[in-house]
N, C-alpha and C positions, 0 to 999 in steps of 0.2 A: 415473454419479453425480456430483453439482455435487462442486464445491470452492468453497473461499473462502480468501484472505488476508486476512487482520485485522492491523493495524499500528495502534500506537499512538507518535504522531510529536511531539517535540519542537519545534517549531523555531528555530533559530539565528539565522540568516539568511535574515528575509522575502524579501526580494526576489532573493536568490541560489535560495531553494525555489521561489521563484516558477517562477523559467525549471526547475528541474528538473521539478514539478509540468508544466507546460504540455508539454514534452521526453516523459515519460512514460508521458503518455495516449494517442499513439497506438501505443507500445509494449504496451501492455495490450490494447489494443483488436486487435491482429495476432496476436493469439494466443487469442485469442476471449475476454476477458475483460471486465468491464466495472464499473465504480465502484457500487456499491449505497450506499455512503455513503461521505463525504467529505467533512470536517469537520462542522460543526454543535454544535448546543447535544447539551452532554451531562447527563444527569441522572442520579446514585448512587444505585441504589435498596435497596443491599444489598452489606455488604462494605466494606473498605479502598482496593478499587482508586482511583486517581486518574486515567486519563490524560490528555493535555495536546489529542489532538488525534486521534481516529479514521477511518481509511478502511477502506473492506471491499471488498473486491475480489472476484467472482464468477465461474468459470470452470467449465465444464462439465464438467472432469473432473481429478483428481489433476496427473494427466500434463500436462494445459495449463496448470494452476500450474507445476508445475516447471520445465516449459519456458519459460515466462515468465522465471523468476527466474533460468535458466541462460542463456537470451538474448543474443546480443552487444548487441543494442539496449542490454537493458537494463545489463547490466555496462560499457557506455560510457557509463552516469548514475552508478555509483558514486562516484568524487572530488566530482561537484556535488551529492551525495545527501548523503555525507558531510563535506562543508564545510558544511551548512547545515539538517542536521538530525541526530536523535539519534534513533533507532528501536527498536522492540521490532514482533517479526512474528513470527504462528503461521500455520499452515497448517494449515486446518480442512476435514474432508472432511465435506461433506451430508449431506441425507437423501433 
């Protein structure tokens, strides 16, 4: 069954996300995952939510999300993830 990461990102620092963003794509991608959105125009069609900036992230199963997010790749982006942005992340399981 898919999974998916949804994060809604702030960012601080353009050009410091920058090189995170570039950094972390192929980290996503080695764990079979893959960007289904990432930034773009958002539209509120219902509800308070605001957020600043959406990606959703797609993975084919629970387990390849977590393993993603447990990663050493990826936990070697945390100080440049967090110097230069601000996040909110669920982890949504398919249908």
């Amino acid at each position: 069954m898919s999974a998916y990461i949804m994060i809604d990102v702030e960012i601080t620092d353009a050009d410091l996300y920058g090189q995170f963003r570039e950094q972390v794509t192929p980290v996503v991608e080695s764990h079979g995952g893959k960007f289904v959105v990432r930034g773009g125009a958002i539209e509120i069609v219902l509800g308070d939510w605001s957020p600043n900036r959406v990606a959703l992230i797609e993975f084919g199963s629970i387990d390849q999300a977590h393993s993603f997010l447990s990663s050493p790749g990826y936990r070697a982006l945390d100080d440049i993830r967090d110097r230069s942005s601000n996040l909110k992340m669920v982890v949504l399981e398919g249908v």
